[in-house]
C-alpha positions as CSV (number, residue, x, y, z in Angstrom):
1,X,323.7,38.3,170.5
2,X,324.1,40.2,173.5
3,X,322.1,38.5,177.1
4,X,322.3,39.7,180.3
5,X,319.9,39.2,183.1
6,X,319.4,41.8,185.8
7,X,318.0,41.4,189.1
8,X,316.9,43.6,191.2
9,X,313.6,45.1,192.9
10,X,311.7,46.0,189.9
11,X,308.2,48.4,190.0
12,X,305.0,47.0,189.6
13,X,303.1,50.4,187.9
14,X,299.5,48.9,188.7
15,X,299.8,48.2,192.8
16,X,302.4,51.0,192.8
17,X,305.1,48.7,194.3
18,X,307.9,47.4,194.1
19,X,308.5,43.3,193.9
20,X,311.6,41.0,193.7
21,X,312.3,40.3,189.6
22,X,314.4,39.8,186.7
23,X,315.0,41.2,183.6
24,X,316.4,39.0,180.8
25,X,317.5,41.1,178.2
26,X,318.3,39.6,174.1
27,X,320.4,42.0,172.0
28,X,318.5,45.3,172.4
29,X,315.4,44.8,174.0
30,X,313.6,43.0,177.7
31,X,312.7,40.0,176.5
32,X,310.9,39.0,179.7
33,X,310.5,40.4,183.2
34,X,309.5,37.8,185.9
35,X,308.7,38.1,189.3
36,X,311.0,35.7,191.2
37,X,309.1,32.9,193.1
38,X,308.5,32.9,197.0
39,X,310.5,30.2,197.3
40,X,313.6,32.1,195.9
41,X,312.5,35.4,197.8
42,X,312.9,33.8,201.1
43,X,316.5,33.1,200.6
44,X,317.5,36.4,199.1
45,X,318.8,39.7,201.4
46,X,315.9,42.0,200.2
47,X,317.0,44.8,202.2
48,X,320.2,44.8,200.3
49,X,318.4,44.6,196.7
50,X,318.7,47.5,194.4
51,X,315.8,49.1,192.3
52,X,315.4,49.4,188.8
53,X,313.4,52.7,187.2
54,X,312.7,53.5,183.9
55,X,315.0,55.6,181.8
56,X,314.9,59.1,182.7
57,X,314.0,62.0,180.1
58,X,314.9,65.9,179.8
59,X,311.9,66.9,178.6
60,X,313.2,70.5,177.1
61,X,316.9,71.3,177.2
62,X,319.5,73.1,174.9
63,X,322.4,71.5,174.7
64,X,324.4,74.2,174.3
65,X,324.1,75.8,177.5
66,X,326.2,72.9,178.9
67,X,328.7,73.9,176.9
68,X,329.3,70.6,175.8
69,X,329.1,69.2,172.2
70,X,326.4,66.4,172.7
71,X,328.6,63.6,172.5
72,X,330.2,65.2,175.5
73,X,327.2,66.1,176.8
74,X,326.2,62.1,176.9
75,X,329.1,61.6,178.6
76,X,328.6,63.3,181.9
77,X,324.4,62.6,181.3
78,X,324.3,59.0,182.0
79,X,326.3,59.4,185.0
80,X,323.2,60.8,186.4
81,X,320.5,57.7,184.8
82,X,319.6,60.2,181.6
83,X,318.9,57.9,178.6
84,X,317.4,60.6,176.4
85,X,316.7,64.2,175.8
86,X,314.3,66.6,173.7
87,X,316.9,68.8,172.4
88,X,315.9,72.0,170.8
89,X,319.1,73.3,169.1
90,X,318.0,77.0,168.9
91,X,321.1,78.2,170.3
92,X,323.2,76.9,167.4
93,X,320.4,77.7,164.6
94,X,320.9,81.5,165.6
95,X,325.0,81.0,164.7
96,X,324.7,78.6,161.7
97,X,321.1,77.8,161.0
98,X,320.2,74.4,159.0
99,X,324.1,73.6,159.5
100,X,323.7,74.0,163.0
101,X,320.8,71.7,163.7
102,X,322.6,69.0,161.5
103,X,325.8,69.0,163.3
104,X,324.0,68.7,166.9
105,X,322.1,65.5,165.2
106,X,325.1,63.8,163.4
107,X,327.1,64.6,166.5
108,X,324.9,62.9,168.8
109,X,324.5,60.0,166.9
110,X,327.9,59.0,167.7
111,X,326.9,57.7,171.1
112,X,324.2,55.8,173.1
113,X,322.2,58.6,174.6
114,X,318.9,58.9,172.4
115,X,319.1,62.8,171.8
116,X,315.5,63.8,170.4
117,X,315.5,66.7,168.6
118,X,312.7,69.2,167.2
119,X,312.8,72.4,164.5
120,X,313.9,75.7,165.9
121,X,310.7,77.8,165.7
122,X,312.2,81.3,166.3
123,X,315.3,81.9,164.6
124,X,315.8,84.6,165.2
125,X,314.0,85.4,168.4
126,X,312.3,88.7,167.5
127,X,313.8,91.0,164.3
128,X,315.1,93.6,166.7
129,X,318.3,92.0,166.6
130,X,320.9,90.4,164.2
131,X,321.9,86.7,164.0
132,X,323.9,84.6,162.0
133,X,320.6,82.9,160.4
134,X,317.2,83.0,159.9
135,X,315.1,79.5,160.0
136,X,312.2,80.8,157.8
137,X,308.6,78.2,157.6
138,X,310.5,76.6,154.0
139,X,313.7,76.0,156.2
140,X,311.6,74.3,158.7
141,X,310.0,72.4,155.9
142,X,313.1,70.9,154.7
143,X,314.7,70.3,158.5
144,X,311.1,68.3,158.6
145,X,311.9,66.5,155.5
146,X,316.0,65.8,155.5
147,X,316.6,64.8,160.1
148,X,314.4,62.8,162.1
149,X,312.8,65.1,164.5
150,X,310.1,64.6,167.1
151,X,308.2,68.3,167.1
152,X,308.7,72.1,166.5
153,X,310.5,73.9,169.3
154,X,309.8,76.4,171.6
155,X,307.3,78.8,170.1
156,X,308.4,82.4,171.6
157,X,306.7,84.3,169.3
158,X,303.7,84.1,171.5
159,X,302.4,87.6,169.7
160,X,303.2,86.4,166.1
161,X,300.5,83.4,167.5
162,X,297.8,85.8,168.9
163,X,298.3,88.2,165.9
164,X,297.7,86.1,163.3
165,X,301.1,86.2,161.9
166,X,301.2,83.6,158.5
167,X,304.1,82.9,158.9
168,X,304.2,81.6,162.2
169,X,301.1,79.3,162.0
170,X,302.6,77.9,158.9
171,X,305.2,76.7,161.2
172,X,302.7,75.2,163.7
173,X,300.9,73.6,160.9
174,X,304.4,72.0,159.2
175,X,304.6,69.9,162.7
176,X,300.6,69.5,163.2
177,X,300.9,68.4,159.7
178,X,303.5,65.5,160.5
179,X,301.6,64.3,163.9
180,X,304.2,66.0,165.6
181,X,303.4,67.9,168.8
182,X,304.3,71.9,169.3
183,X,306.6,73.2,172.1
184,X,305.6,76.1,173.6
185,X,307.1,79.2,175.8
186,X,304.3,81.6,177.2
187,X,305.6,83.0,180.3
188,X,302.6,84.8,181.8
189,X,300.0,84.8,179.2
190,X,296.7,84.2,180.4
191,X,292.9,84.8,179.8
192,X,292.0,84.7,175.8
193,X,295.3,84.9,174.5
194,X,296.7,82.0,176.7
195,X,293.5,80.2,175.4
196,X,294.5,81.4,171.4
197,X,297.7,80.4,172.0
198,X,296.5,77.3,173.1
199,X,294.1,76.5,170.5
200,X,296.4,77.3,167.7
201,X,297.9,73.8,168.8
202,X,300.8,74.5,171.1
203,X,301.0,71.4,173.9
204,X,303.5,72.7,176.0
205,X,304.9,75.2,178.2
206,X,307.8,75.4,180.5
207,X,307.9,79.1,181.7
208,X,305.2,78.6,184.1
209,X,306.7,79.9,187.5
210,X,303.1,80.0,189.7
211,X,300.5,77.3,190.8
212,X,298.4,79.7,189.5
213,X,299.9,79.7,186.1
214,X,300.6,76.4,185.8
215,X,297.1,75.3,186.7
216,X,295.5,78.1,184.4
217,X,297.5,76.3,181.9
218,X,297.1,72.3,182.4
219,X,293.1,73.1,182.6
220,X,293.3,74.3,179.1
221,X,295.0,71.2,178.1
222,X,298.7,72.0,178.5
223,X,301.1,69.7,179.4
224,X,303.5,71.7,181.6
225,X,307.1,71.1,182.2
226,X,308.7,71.9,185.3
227,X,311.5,73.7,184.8
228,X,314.7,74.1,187.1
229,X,318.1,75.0,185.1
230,X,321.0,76.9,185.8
231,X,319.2,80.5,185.2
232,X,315.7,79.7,185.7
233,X,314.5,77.7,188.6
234,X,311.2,76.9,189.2
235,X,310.9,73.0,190.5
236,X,310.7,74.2,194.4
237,X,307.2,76.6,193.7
238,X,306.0,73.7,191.1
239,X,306.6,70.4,192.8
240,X,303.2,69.8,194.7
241,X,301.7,70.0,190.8
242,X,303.1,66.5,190.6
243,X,301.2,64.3,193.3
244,X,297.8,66.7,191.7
245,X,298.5,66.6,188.2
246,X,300.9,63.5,187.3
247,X,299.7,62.7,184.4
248,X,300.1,66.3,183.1
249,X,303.5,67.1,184.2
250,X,307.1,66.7,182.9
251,X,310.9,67.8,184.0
252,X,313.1,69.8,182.4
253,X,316.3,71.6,182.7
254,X,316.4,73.9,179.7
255,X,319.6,75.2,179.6
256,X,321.9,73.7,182.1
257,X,325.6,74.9,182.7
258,X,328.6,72.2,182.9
259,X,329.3,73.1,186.6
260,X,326.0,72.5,187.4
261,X,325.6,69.0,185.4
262,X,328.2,67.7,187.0
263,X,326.4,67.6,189.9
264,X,323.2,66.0,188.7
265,X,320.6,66.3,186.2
266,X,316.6,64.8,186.3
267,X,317.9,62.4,188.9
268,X,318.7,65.2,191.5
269,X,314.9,66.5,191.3
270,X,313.7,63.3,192.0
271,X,315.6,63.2,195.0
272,X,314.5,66.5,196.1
273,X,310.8,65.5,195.4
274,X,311.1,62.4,197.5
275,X,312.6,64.2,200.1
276,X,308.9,66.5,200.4
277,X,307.3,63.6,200.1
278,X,306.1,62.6,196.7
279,X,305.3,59.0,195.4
280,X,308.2,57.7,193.6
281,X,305.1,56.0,191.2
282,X,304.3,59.7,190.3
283,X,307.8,60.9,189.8
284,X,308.5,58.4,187.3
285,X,304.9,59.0,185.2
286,X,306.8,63.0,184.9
287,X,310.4,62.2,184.6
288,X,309.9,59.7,182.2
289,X,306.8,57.9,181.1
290,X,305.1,61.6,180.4
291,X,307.6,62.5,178.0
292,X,308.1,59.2,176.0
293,X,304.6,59.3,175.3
294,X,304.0,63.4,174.6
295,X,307.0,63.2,172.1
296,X,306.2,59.2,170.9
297,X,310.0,58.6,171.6
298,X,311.6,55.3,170.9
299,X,312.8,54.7,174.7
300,X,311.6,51.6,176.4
301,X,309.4,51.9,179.4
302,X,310.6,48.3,181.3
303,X,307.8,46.6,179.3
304,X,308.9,42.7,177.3
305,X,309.5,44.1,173.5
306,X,310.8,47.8,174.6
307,X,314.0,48.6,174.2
308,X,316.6,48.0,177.2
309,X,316.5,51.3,178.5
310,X,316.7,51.8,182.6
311,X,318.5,52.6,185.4
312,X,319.9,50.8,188.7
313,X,319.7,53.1,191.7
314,X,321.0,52.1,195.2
315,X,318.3,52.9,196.6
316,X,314.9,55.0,197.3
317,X,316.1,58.0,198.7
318,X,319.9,59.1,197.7
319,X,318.9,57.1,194.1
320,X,322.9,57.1,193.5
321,X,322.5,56.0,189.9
322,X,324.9,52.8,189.9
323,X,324.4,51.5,186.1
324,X,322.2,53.2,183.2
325,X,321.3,50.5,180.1
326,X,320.6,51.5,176.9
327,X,319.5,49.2,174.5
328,X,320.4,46.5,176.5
329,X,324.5,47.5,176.9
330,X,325.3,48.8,180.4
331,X,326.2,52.2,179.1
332,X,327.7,53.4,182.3
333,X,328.5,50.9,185.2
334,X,329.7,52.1,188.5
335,X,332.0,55.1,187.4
336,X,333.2,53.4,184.6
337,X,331.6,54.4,180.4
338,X,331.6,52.0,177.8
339,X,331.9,54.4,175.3
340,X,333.7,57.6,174.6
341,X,333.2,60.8,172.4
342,X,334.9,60.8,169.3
343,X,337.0,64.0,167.6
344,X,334.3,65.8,165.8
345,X,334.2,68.7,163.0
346,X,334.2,72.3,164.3
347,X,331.7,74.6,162.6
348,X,331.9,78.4,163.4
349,X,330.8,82.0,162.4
350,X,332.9,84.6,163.6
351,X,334.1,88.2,162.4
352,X,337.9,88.5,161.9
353,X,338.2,92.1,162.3
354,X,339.3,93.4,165.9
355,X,338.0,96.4,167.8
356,X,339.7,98.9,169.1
357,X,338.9,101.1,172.7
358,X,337.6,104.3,170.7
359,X,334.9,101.7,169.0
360,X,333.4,101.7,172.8
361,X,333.9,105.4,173.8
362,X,330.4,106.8,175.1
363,X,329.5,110.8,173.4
364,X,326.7,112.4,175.8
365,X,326.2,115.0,178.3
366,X,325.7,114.5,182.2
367,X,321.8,114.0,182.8
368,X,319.7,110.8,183.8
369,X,321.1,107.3,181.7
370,X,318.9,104.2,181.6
371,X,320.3,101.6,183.8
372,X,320.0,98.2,183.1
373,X,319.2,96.2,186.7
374,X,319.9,92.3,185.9
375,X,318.6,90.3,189.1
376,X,321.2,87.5,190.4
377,X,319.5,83.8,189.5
378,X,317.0,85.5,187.4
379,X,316.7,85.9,183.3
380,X,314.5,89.3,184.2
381,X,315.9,92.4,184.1
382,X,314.9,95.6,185.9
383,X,315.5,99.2,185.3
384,X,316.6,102.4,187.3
385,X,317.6,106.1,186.2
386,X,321.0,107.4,187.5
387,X,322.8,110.8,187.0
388,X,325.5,110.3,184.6
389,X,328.2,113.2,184.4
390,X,330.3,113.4,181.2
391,X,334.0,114.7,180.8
392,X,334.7,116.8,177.9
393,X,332.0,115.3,176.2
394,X,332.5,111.2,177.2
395,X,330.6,109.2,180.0
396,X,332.7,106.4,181.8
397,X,332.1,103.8,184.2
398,X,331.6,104.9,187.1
399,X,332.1,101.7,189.4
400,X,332.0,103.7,192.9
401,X,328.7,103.6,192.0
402,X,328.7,100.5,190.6
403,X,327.2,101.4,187.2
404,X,329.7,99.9,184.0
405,X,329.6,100.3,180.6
406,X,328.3,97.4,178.6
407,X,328.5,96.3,175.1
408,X,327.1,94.2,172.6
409,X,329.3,93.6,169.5
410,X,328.2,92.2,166.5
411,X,330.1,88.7,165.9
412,X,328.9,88.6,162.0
413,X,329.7,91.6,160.5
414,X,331.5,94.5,161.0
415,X,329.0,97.2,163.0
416,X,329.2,99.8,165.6
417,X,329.1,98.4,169.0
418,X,325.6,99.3,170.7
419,X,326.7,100.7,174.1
420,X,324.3,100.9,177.8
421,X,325.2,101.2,181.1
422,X,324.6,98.6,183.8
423,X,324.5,97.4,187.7
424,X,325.0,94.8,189.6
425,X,328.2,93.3,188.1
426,X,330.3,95.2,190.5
427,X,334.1,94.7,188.9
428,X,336.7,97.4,190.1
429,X,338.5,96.4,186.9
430,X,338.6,95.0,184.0
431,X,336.0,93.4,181.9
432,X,333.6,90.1,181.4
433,X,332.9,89.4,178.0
434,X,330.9,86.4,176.0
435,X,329.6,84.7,172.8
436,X,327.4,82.9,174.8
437,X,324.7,85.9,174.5
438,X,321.1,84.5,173.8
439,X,319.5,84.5,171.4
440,X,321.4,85.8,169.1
441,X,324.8,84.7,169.9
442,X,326.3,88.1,169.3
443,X,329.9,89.0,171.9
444,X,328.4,90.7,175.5
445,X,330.7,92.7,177.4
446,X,330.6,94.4,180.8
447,X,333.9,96.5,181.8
448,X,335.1,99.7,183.6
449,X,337.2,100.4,181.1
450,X,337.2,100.8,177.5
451,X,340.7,99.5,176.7
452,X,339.7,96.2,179.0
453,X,336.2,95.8,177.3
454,X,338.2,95.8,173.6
455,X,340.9,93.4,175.1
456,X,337.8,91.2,176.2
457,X,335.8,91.5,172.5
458,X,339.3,90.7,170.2
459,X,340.9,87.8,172.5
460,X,336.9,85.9,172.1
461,X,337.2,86.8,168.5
462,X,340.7,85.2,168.1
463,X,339.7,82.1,169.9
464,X,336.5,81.7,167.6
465,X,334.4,82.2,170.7
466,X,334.1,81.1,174.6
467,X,334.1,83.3,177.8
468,X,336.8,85.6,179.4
469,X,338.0,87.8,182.0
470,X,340.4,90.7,181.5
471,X,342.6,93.1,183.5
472,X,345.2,95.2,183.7
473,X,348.1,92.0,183.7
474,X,346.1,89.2,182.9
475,X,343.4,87.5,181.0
476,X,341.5,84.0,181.3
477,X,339.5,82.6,179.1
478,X,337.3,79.3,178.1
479,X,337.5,78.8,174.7
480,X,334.1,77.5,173.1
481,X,334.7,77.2,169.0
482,X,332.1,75.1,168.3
483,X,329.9,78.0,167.2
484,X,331.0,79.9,169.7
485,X,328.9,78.1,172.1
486,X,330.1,74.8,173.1
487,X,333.7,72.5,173.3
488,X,334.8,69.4,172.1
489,X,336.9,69.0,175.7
490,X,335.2,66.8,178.4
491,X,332.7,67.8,180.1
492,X,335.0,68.0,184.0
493,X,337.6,70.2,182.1
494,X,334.8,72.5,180.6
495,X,333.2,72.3,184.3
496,X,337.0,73.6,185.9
497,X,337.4,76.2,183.1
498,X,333.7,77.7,184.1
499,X,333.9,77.3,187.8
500,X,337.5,79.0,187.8
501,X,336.5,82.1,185.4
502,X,333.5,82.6,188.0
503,X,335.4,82.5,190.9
504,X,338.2,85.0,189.3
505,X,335.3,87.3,188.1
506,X,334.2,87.4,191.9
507,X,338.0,88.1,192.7
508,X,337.0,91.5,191.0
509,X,334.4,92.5,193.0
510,X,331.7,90.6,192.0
511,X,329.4,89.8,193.9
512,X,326.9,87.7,191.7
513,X,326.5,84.2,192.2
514,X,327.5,83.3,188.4
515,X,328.3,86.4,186.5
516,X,328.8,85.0,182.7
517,X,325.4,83.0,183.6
518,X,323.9,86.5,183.7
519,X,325.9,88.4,181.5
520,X,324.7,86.0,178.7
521,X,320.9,86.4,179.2
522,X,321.6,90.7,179.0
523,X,321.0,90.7,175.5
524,X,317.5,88.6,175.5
525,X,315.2,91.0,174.2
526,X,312.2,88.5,174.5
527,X,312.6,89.1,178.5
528,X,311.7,91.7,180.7
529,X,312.5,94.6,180.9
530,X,315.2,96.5,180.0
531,X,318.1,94.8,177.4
532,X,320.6,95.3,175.1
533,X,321.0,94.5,171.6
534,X,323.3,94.5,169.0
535,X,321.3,97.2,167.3
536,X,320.9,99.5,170.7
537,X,319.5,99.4,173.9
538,X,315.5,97.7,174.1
539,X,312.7,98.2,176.2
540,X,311.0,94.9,176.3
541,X,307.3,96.2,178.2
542,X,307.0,98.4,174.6
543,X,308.6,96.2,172.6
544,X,310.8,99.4,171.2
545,X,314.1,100.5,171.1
546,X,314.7,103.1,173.5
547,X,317.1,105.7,174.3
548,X,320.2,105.5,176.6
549,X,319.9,108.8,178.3
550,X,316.4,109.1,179.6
């Protein structure tokens, strides 16, 4: 049976304080804590002690925005003191529905981390668009029945909830039905329909970028989580919630890119929240307590009985994460991981037929075009109206002007690209294309020229997915065939492959801060305003499809 004893300054949750102690752990759980007598205490360096928190939670993230199958994922995680997750796998339900959601689960099984995972509640996101699945209230049923899961996910369809749709609140009433708690994603709803929306039994909410919204929301029962990702980030206009509210708060990354994970994960918000000032007492009710108890996880919480789950930080204000335990075995130890992902199946759903340049060739006459107006670090979208000239009948990019063609191509079956014109990307050649493209997962392209953007679309459909950049001599591209959406690779060669595509993309003339971060939220027609989906271009204010020329 495995013991180990650790030692270390150890938080007392009543006085708020920390006190010199041991943990004794037996197989996979504490078995005692004890405070270490006085007499002991004097003849110990305190100063040079290190402190023990509990395990740290992701509250809300996809997994597949890291790119990362979640055995990989797990590898990089604990790096950073994360022990668990609540995992909504809507990303891969859109490609390969019930399928999807298994594989994420048996995958993660393979290793320590303790990946929670709930029901995809929108699959797809709105019926404006095509996927490669539909998660429908008797698929929900069965994902209920056949995996272990801890709630229902995200429920977008805030309308379907404030218009009565049946088949939504047979959804909610699946997990309410079960004990299980309901996710929810309400980005400025207020007044009556926040308070519907509320009622119908949805707990959460982790699109709330205001005080004001936030506080509307945890009044009326919410818990919210505070959100800072890779696209969205919110934790800098949230973070004095936490010292008001902490017993109402939780932090989340939602979708998190492998760059960016590689630097840190919950543990770099902590350290930003100390550094204004917050109790360290409070940040580890939201960071980890919170969400153990919202989703009844099975992660200790440094009590005798609980699982072995915690980390060892240096100390109180870097919190360099030196060893993370779970269940007991030192799961990562100083820069060294005692485990290791293992090769895992590849499931995919791709066309196999290729484009060619005519498929993207743009029939209209000069006049005013729609222009879609994507805002760097942002998943909204603006719009403008430009003059657009034609030639013989065809409008081009015109990147002088900075306005490109893009493209949305349907990865499932054969269709007619849906072609728009856009800003903001500002190549002077070539083309940036995608199967990362939420929700729906279908190939994005931006590009001055057609012969580029087709290049782009049929080197991502021979690869089975990933990212690329093309031009005239060259193209580069990060494969992702798991679904199109994530690798099997570590998660430091996924990280290179994504940081060198950016930097090559700016080498173009790009001046956005990460350009295939953006390009992949252009075709999210739940978000403001203006987007683009396989089935044309879509106002999101109205709610309709609109026409390109204006």
């Amino acid at each position: 049976m495995n013991k180990l004893e650790v030692i270390a300054l150890l938080p007392d949750f009543k006085n708020r304080s920390f006190y010199p102690g041991i943990i004794r752990i037996e197989g996979h759980a504490i078995k005692a804590i004890k405070r270490i007598e006085q007499s002991v205490i004097d003849r110990l360096d305190i100063d040079s002690m290190k402190f023990v928190l509990p395990p740290l939670v992701d509250a809300h993230i996809h997994i597949e925005s890291s790119m990362l199958v979640p055995s990989r994922f797990a590898e990089i995680a604990v790096k950073h003191g994360t022990v668990a997750t609540v995992s909504d796998p809507h990303e891969i339900a859109n490609v390969l529905g019930e399928k999807g959601v298994s594989f994420m689960i048996e995958n993660g099984k393979t290793v320590p981390l303790k990946f929670n995972f709930v029901a995809p509640s929108c699959v797809p996101a709105t019926a404006f668009e095509e996927s490669g699945a539909t998660l429908n209230a008797d698929n929900i049923a069965s994902l209920f029945d056949s995996e272990d899961l801890v709630g229902l996910g995200e429920m977008m369809n805030f309308p379907g909830v404030i218009y009565d749709d049946p088949e939504v609140y047979r959804k909610i009433e699946l997990s309410k039905e079960r004990g299980l708690p309901v996710d929810g994603h309400a980005p400025g709803l207020k007044g009556e329909d926040l308070k519907k929306y509320i009622d119908a039994g949805i707990t959460s909410d982790h699109e709330a970028v205001s005080i004001e919204e936030a506080e509307e929301k945890i009044q009326l029962g919410m818990k919210i989580l505070i959100r800072e990702g890779s696209a969205a980030k919110n934790f800098d206009d949230l973070a004095e919630l936490i010292s008001k509210y902490p017993d109402q708060l939780m932090l989340c990354s939602d979708d998190l890119h492998p760059d960016d994970l590689q630097k840190g994960h919950i543990n770099s918000l902590l350290k930003r929240a100390l550094n204004k000032g917050i109790n360290i007492f409070d940040l580890m009710k939201v960071a980890s307590i919170n969400p153990v108890g919202h989703y009844n996880l099975k992660v200790g919480q440094l009590k005798e009985g609980d699982p072995a789950d915690f980390i060892v930080v240096k100390d109180l204000k870097e919190l360099k994460v030196l060893q993370t335990f779970i269940d007991g075995i030192p799961v990562y130890n100083e820069g060294i991981l005692s485990f290791e992902s293992k090769e895992s199946r590849i499931p995919n759903k791709m066309i196999d037929s290729e484009t060619i340049a005519d498929d993207f060739r743009f029939y209209g006459t000069k006049g005013k075009y729609r222009i879609i107006i994507p805002q760097d670090g942002s998943l909204i979208t603006k719009q403008e109206r430009q003059e657009m000239r034609d030639e013989n009948g065809i409008i081009s990019s015109d990147p002088d002007r900075d306005i490109l063609k893009i493209a949305v191509v349907n990865r499932y079956r054969k269709s007619k690209p849906a072609v728009a014109w856009i800003k903001n990307f500002g190549l002077k050649e070539g083309a940036i294309a995608s199967t990362v493209a939420h929700d729906s997962h279908n190939i994005v392209v931006v590009g001055v020229d057609d012969e580029s953007i087709s290049k782009a679309v049929n080197s991502l459909i021979r690869h089975r997915g990933g990212i690329i950049m093309v031009n005239s001599v060259s193209e580069s591209v990060l494969p992702l065939p798991v679904a199109g959406l994530m690798s099997t690779e570590k998660a430091e060669e996924v990280g290179r492959g994504y940081e060198n595509l950016n930097q090559k993309v700016q080498e173009l003339g790009c001046q956005l801060e990460a350009p295939f971060m953006t390009l992949s939220f252009m075709a999210l027609l739940v978000i403001p305003e203006l987007k683009l989906g396989d089935k044309g271009l879509f106002d999101v204010d109205d709610f309709n499809f609109v026409e390109p020329k204006s």
